[in-house]
C-alpha positions, 0 to 999 in steps of 0.5 A: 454427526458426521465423521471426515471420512478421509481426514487430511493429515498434518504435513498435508494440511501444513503443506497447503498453508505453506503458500499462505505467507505475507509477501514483502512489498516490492519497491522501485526507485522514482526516476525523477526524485530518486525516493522509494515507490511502489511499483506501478503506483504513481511516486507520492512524493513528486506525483509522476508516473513514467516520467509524466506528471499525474497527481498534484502534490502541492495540492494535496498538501495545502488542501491538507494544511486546510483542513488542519487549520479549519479544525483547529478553529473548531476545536478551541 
């Protein structure tokens, strides 16, 4: 079986594992309601992007508030 032949110390492999680290989420405020976001993602609780209108959130919601219904009815 073969042997490392230059075998990585410990401080040596620690330091490469440094730069391993979870990053914490950087959040910014949405301009139009005001709520946390994440940046450059479109804000979930109005759907705008800079300033523009890009996802329809009351879309979204009642298509949910469906499919809640829906499977209620299957489940009795």
């Amino acid at each position: 079986m073969m042997v490392v032949r230059m075998r990585s110390t410990k401080s040596h492999r620690n330091n490469r594992r440094s730069h391993f680290r979870l990053v914490a989420p950087r959040f910014s405020v949405c301009e139009s309601c005001k709520k946390p976001r994440l940046s450059h993602t479109a804000c979930p609780h109005c759907g705008k992007y800079r300033g523009r209108a890009v996802i329809n959130v009351q879309a979204k919601i009642d298509k949910k508030l469906k499919k809640q219904k829906e499977r209620a009815k299957t489940h009795k």
